[in-house]
Structure formats: structure tokens, C-alpha cells
C-alpha positions as CSV (number, residue, x, y, z in Angstrom):
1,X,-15.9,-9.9,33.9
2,X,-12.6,-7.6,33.6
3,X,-10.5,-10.7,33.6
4,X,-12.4,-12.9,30.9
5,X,-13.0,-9.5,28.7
6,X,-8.9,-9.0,28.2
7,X,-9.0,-12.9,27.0
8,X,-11.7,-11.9,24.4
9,X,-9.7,-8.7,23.6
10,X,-12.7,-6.4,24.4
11,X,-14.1,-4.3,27.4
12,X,-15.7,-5.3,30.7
13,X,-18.6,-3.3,29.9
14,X,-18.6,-4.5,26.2
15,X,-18.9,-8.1,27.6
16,X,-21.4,-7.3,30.0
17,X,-23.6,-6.3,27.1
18,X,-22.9,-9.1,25.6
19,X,-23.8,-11.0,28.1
20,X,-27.2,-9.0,28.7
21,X,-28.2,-9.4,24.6
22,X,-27.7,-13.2,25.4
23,X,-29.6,-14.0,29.0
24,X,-26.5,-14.8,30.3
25,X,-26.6,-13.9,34.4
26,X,-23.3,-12.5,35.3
27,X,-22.2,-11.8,38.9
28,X,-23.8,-9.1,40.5
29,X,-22.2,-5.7,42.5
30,X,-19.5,-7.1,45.3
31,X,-20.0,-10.7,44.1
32,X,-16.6,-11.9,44.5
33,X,-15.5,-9.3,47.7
34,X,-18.4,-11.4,49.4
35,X,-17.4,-14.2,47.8
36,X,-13.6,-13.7,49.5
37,X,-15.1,-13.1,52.7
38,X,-17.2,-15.9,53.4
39,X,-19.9,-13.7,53.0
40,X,-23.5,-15.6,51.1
41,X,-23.9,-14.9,47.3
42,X,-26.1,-16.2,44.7
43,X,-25.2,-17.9,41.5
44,X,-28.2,-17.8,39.3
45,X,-28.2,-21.0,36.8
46,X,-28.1,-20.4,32.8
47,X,-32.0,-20.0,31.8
48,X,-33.1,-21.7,28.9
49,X,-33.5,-19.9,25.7
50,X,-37.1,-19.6,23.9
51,X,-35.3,-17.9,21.0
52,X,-32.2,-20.4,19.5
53,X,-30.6,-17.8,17.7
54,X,-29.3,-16.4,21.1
55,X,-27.2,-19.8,21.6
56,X,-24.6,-18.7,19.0
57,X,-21.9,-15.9,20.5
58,X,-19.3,-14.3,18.1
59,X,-17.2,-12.2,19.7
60,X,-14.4,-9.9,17.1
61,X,-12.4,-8.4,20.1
62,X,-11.1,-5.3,19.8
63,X,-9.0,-3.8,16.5
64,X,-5.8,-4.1,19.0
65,X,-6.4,-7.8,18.9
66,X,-6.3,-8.2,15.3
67,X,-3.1,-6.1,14.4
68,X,0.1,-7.7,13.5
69,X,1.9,-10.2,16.5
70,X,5.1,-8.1,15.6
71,X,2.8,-4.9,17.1
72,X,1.9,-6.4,19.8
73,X,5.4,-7.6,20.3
74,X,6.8,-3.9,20.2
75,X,4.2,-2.5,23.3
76,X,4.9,-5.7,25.1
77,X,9.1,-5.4,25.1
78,X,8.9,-1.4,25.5
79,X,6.5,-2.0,28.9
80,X,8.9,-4.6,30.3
81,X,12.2,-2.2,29.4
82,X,10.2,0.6,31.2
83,X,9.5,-2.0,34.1
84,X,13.0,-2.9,33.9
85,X,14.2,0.7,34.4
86,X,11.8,1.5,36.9
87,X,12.3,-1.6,39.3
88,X,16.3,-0.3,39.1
89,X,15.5,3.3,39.4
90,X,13.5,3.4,42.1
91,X,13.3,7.4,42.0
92,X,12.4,6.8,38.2
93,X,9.8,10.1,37.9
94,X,12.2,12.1,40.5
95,X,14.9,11.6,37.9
96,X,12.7,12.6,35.0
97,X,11.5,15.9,36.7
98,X,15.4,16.4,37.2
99,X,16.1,16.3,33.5
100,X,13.1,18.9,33.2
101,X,16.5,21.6,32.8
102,X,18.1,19.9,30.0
103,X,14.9,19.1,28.1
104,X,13.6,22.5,28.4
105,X,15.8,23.4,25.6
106,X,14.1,21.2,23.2
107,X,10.5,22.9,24.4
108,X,11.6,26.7,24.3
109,X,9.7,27.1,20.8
110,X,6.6,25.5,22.5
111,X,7.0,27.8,25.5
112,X,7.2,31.1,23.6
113,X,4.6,30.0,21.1
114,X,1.8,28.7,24.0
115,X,2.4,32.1,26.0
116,X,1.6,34.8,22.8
117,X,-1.4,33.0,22.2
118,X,-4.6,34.4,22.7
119,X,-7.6,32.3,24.5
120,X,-10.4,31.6,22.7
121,X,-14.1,32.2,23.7
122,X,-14.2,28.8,25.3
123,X,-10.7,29.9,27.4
124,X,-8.0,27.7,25.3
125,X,-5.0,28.7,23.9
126,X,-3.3,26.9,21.0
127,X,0.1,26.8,19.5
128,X,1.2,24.8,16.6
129,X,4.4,25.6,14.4
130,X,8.2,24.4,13.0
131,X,9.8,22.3,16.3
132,X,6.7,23.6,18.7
133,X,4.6,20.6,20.4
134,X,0.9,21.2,19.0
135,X,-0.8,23.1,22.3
136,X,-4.5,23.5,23.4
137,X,-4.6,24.6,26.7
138,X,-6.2,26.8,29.0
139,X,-3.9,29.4,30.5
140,X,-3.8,27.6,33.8
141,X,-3.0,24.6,32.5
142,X,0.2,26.0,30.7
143,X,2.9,25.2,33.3
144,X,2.1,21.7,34.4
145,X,1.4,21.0,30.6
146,X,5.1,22.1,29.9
147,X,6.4,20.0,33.0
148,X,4.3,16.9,32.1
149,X,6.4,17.2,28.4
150,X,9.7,17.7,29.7
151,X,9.3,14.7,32.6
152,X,7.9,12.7,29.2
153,X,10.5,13.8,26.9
154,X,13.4,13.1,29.5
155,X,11.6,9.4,30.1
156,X,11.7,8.7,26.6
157,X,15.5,9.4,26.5
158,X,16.2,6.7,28.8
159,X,15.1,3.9,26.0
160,X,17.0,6.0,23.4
161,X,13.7,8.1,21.8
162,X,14.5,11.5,21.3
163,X,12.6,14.8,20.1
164,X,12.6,16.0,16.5
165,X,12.3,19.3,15.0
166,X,9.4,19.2,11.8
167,X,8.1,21.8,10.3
168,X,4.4,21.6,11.8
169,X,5.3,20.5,15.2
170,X,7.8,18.3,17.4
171,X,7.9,14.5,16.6
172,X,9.2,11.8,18.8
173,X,11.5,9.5,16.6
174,X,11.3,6.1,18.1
175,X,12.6,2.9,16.6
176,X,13.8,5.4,13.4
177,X,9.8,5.8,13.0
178,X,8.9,9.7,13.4
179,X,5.6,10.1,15.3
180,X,3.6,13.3,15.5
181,X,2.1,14.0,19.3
182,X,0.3,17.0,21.1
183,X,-0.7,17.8,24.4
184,X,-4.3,19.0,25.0
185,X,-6.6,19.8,27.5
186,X,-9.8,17.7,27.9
187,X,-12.8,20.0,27.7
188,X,-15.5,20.1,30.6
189,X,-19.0,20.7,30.4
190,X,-19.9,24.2,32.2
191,X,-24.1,25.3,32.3
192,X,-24.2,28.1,29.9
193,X,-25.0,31.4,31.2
194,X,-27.9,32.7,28.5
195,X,-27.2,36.2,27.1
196,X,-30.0,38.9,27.2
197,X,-30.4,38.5,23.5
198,X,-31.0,34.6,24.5
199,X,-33.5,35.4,27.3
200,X,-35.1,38.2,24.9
201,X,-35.5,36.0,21.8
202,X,-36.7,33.1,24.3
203,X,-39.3,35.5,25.8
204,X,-40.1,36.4,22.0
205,X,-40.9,32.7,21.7
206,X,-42.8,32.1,24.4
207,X,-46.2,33.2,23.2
208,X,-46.1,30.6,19.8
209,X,-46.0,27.9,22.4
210,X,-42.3,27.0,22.0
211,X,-40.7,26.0,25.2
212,X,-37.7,25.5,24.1
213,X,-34.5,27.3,25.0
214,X,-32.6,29.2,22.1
215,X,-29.4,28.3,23.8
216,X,-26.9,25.5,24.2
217,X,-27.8,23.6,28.1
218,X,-23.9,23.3,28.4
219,X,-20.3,24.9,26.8
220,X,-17.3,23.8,26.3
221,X,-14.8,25.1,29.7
222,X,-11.4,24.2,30.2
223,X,-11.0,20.8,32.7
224,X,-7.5,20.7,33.8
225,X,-7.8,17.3,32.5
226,X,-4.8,17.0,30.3
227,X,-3.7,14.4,27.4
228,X,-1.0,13.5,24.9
229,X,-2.3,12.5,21.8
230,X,-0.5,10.5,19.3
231,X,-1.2,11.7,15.6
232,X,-0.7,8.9,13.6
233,X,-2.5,5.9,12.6
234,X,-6.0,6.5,12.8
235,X,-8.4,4.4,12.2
236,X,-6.0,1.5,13.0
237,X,-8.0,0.4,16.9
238,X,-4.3,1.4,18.6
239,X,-5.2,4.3,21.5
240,X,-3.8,7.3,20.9
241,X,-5.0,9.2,23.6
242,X,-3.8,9.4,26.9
243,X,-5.1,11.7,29.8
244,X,-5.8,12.3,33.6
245,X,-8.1,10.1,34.9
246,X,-10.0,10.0,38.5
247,X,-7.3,7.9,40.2
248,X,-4.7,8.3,37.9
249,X,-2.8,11.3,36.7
250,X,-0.9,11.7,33.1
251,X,2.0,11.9,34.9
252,X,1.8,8.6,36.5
253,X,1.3,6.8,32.9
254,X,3.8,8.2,31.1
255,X,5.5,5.1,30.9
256,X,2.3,3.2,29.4
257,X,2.0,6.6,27.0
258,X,5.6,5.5,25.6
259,X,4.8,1.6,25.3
260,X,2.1,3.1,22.7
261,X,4.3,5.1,21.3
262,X,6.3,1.9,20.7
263,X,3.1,0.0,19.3
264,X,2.1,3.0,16.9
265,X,6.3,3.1,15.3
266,X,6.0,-0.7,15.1
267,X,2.5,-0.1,13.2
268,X,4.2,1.9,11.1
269,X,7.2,-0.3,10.3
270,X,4.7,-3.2,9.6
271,X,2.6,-0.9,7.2
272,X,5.4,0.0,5.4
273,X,6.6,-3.4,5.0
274,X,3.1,-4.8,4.0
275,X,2.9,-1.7,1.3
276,X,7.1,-3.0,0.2
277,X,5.3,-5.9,-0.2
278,X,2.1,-5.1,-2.2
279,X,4.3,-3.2,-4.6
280,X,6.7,-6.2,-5.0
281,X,4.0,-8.9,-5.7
282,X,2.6,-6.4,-7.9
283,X,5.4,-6.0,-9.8
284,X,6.1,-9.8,-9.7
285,X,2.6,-9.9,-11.6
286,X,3.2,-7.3,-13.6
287,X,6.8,-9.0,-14.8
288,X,5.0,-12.2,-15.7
289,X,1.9,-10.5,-17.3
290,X,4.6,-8.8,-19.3
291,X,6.3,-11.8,-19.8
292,X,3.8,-14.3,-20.7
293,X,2.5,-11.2,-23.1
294,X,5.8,-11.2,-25.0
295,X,6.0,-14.9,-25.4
296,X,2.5,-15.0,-26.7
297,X,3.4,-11.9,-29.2
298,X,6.7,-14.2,-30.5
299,X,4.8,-17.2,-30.6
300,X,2.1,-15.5,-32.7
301,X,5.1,-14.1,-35.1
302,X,7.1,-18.0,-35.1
303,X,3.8,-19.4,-35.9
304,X,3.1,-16.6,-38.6
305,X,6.7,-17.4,-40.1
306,X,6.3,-21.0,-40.0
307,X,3.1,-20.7,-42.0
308,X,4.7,-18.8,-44.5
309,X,7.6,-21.4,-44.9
310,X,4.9,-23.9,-45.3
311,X,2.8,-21.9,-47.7
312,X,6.2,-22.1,-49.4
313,X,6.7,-25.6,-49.2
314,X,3.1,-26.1,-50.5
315,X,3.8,-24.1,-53.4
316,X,7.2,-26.2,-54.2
317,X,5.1,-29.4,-54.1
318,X,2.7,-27.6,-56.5
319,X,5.4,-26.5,-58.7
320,X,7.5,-29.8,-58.4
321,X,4.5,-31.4,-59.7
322,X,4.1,-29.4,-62.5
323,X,7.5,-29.5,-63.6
324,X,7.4,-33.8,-63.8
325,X,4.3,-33.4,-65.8
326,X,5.9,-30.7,-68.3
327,X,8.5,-32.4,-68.7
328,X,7.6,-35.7,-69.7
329,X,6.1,-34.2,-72.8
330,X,8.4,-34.5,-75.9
331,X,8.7,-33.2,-79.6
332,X,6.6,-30.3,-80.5
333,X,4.6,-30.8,-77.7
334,X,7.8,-29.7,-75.7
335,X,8.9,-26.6,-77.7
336,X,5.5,-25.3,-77.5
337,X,5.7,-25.9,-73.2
338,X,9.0,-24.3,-73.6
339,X,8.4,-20.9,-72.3
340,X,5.9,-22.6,-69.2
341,X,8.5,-24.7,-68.6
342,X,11.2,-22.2,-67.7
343,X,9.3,-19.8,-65.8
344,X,7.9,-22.9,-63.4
345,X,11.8,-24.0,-63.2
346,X,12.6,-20.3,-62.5
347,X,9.7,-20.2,-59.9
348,X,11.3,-23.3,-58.0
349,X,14.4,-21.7,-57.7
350,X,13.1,-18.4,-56.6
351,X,11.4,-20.6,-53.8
352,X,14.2,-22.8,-53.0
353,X,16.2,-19.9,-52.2
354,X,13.6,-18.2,-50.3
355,X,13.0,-21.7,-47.9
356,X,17.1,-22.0,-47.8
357,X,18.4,-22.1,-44.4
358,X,20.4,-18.8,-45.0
359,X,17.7,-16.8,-46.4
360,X,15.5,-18.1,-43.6
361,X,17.9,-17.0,-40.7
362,X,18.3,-13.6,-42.3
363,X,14.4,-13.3,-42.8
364,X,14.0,-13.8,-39.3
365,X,16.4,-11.8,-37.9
366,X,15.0,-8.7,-40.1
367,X,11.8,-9.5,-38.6
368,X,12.9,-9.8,-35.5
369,X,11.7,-13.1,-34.4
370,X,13.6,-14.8,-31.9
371,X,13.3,-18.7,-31.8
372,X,15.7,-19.4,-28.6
373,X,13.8,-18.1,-25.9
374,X,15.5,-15.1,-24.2
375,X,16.1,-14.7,-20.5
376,X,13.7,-13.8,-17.7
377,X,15.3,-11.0,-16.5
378,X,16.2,-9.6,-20.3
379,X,13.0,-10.3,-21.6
380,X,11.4,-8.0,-18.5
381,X,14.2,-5.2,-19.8
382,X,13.5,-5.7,-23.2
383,X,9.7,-5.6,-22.3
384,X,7.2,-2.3,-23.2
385,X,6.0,-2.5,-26.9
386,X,9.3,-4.5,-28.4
387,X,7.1,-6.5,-31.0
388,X,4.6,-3.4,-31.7
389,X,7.2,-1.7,-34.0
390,X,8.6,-4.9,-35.4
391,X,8.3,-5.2,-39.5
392,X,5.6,-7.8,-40.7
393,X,6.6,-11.7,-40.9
394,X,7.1,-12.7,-44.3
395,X,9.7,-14.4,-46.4
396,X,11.9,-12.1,-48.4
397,X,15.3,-12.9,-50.9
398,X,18.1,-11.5,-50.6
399,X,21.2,-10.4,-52.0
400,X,24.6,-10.9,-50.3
401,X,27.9,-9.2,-49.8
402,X,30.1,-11.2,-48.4
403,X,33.0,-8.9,-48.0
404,X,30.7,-6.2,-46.2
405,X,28.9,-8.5,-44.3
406,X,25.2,-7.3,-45.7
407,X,22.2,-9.0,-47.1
408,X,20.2,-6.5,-49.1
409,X,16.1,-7.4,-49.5
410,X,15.3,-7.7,-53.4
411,X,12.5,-7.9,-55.2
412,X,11.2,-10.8,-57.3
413,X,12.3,-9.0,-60.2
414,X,15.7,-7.8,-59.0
415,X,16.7,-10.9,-57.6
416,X,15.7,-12.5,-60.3
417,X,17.6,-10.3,-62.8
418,X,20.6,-11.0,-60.4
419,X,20.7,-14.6,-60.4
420,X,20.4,-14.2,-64.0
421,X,17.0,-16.2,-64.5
422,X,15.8,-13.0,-66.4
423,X,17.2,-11.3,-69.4
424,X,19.0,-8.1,-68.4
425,X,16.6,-6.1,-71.2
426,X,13.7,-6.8,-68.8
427,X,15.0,-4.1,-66.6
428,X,14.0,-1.5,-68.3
429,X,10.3,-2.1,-69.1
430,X,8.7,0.9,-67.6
431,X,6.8,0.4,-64.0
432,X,9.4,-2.4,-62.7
433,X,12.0,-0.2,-61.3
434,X,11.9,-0.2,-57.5
């Protein structure tokens, strides 16, 4: 069962559940000891299901089995270093507990701090401060907590992890990644000892029938069961605790404790570069929101200025018509149309110079419309309201100094007294100054 849960990425027990929801018959206590020795055991058959929806078996696996393979990757190459090291230092933990002297410098905050603390009600002591290894400890505890730090510490040196002073604790830097940790002492359950106040009140209670007790069953004692924990990614399915165990002590792990430590820096590396990422497709879109944004807002203007050349255009067709008819007429008939005549002659060349090539281009660059499409990377500088304080599209005339290099806008009227198509004593008739 052990064997066939890692393949599935989840627990013995979790598959044995499993198992149990789905009438599957798994081998029973000592099946495959017996099995090795020769001894009988019984293999009961798959039953047959009454209820089909139990043929179906989805199993997730475990958080760890869904994290990036580059996470996985980091435990795996920091367990076979600390194999590596270990199979050529035999005396691996006896060389660790030797470095205890020159690691003690790097836990003298954590000493002084652990050792002013008071104990609590529940008999723990805690420390926590700039460069001092968060502590919660019973008192007895103190000395072998200090000792399983310095033999961790000078283990982590060996693959090139070393301490580093913050200002709420002492992080281990590993792979450049800083990781918070602590040290803390499992708590035990201890039968609690009721108070006379308790026994009073209970005794108070006793007569309404209520039986029960006004008292926690159990409180919280210190274990000597200690643990590092790793304080960082939560939530992310990676363990970050590591204690004693029955069979095991935290000493004897350390080197598992710093494969995690591994895991939880390349975590953090692979967060950072999915959030890089994130922020770089997002500004990607962003760039070609903003881009496809501004070419819609210049096609809208090229489109606007194009119908207003053809409005023009229209109008000359109008007026070019017009102008055949008038003057086919002859005589009186002629000096009467004079006047008409002139102004519809006058009104061609006021549009033939406002559709002129020249007039155009300046018209367009005063308007700022851009026909030649700019660059990607100057259109996403140029972006962030460009067109909203551009000047409306329309055709204008315009009157040129060469010398200077300037086009000035006219009016109607004052282009129209410039090119001499209007007597100069118009000028002054009041309300057409501008």
C-alpha cells in the first residue's frame, strides 16, 4: 500500500481509504511478512459492485505532486548532494556537532534572547527579534534546541547555505532565496488538574442536572518533541514542518529538513518567475490594447479627413457644374449673372486651394494625423491620450511664408482678401475682423 501510494503521490492511509470507499480488499496486517516466509495468506477476489458509480476512481495526489517539475528537481539534487557528502563523510553529524563552536556565533542573539524569557502558563518560553531564530521552547528543551540549530546551521554550510541577519528573525539564504525558519517545541497533552473554583462551580452545577465538567479534559504541556518549521509558502502542499518522531529524532533528518529548504527557495524562484511572467504578458496586452486603440483613434481621424476632402470634391463638382451652366448664358442674360458668376468662380478657387496637395499636407499635419503608420515600439511611447488633445479634423487655408518657413490658418474672408478675390474695402465692414 506504501509503495503504490508514493506512485499516486498521496498517503498509505489516504489510499487505504480510498480503497475502503470503493470495496476494494487490500492486504491485511503481516500480509506480505507471511507472504516472505512461506507462511499461508488469503487474497480475497474484487467483489462485484451493486452501486456503478463506485467503478470510477480519481485520484488528485498530493499538492507536492502538482508543483512545478523544476521544484521537484531542486529537493531531488539537494538529497543526492547531501547523500553524496554523507557517503564521503562518513562521520557527517560528528563533523556538524564539531562546527557547533564556530556556528555559535551566528546563534548568540538567540541564546541571550531564549534565556530572559519568561515561561508561559503552559511552561514555554519564546524569543523572536533582529538576527534571533524565532524560539518556543520549554526551558528544558533550551540546550538541545540550540545544539540541534548549530549541528543544522553547520550542515547547511557544507552545500554553501548560510545564516542571515533580518530584522524579525534569522533566515537561511539558500540558492540566493532568503527563507524564514523557527524552532519549536511540539506541545503534549497533560490531564488538567481542576482548580477549587472549577470543582466549586462544578459542584454549583450539579444540582440543575449538568454533568458536565467546567474545565478543559486536557492542557497544553511541553513534549520535548522539537521541530523546525519553515515560514514560507503556505498554502503551497510543500511540508514545512519537521520534528522528532517515535523512531526518528530531528537530529537524524536534518539533512531531509535542508532538501525542503531547497524545494521551498526553488518554490520561490518559480513564483517569482511565474509573477515576471504574468506582469510581462500583461503588459504585452496592455501594449497591443494600447496599440490597436491608437490605430483605431487615427483611423477614425484619416477617415474623418478624407470625408472632408470628399465633401470638398462634392462641392467642386457642384460648383463646376454651375459654373458651365452660367456661363453658357450670353448678352444681358450674362451681365445680369455677373455678380453669381464671380462669387461661384471665387468659390472654386477657395476650394481648389483648400483640396491642393500643399494645403492638404499642412492641414494634416496641424491636426495631427499621421498617414504612414508609426513604429511599434514609438507608437507604445507615444501612447496615453496622444489623440485626446489633438485639434478637430477639418480642412483649413492657409497663408504661406516662405522665407520663415510658416503657414498661417486664414479665414475665408482673410484668405480671400489675400489672394485678392475680394476688394480690400470689404475689410472693414464691421463684425468680419478676426
Amino acid at each position: 500500500m506504501t509503495k503504490v501510494a508514493t506512485e499516486y503521490g498521496v498517503t498509505g492511509t489516504a489510499l487505504k481509504k480510498t480503497c475502503d470507499r470503493h470495496k476494494i480488499p487490500t492486504p491485511e496486517r503481516g500480509y506480505w511478512a507471511k507472504l516472505e516466509h512461506g507462511k499461508p495468506v488469503r487474497k480475497v477476489p474484487l467483489p462485484k459492485l451493486a452501486d456503478t458509480r463506485l467503478a470510477q476512481i480519481r485520484i488528485l495526489g498530493g499538492a507536492g505532486e502538482r508543483l512545478p517539475e523544476e521544484v521537484r528537481q531542486a529537493k531531488a539534487m539537494a538529497r543526492r548532494r547531501l547523500e553524496k557528502l554523507a557517503a564521503s563523510v562518513p562521520n557527517l553529524a560528528s563533523v556538524a556537532t564539531e562546527a557547533h563552536a564556530v556556528e555559535a556565533a551566528v546563534l548568540n542573539a538567540t541564546r541571550r534572547a531564549i534565556y530572559k524569557a519568561r515561561p508561559d502558563e503552559e511552561g514555554f518560553v519564546a524569543a523572536r527579534g533582529r538576527g534571533v531564530v524565532a524560539l518556543k521552547i520549554a526551558l528544558p528543551s533550551i540546550e538541545r534546541g540550540l545544539q540541534v540549530l548549530s549541528r543544522f546551521l553547520a550542515l547547511a554550510e557544507t552545500q554553501g547555505f548560510r545564516p542571515q541577519v533580518a530584522d524579525n528573525g534569522l533566515d537561511l539564504v539558500v540558492d540566493g532565496e532568503s527563507i524564514a525558519f523557527g524552532l519549536e517545541e511540539r506541545p503534549g497533552k497533560a490531564p488538567n488538574a481542576p482548580t477549587a473554583v472549577e470543582l466549586k462551580r462544578r459542584d454549583e452545577n450539579h444540582p440543575w442536572a449538568n454533568s458536565s465538567t467546567p474545565w478543559q479534559k486536557y492542557d497544553n504541556a511541553p513534549s520535548g518533541r522539537l521541530a523546525i518549521v519553515i515560514r514560507a509558502n503556505s498554502y503551497s502542499g510543500l511540508r514545512r514542518t519537521y520534528s522528532d518522531q517515535k523512531t526518528r529524532a530531528l537530529e537524524d533528518i536534518l539533512q531531509t529538513v535542508l532538501a525542503g529548504f531547497a524545494e521551498h527557495a526553488a518554490l520561490i524562484k518559480e513564483r517569482r518567475r511565474a509573477d515576471e511572467e504574468r506582469k510581462r504578458q500583461w503588459r504585452e496586452a496592455e501594449a497591443r490594447r494600447s496599440r490597436e486603440e491608437a490605430f483605431n483613434a487615427r483611423e477614425k481621424q484619416r477617415l474623418a479627413f478624407v470625408d472632408a476632402i470628399h465633401e470638398q470634391l462634392a462641392q467642386r463638382a457642384k460648383l463646376t457644374a454651375v459654373l458651365s451652366h452660367l456661363e453658357s448664358a450670353t448678352g444681358d442674360e450674362a451681365r445680369r449673372i455677373g455678380p453669381m458668376l464671380a462669387w461661384v468662380r471665387r468659390r472654386l478657387h477657395q476650394v481648389n486651394a483648400l483640396i491642393s496637395p500643399l494645403f492638404l499636407d499642412i492641414s494634416a499635419t496641424f491636426a495631427k494625423i499621421e498617414f504612414e503608420e508609426p513604429r511599434a515600439d514609438a507608437e507604445i511611447e507615444g501612447s496615453g491620450g496622444y489623440f485626446s488633445s489633438s485639434p478637430s479634423v477639418e480642412l483649413q487655408l492657409w497663408s504661406i511664408d516662405e522665407k520663415k518657413g510658416l503657414a498661417t490658418s486664414r479665414t475665408e474672408l482673410q484668405w480671400a482678401l489675400e489672394a485678392g478675390l475680394v476688394p480690400a474695402d470689404l475689410a472693414d465692414v464691421p463684425g468680419d475682423k478676426q
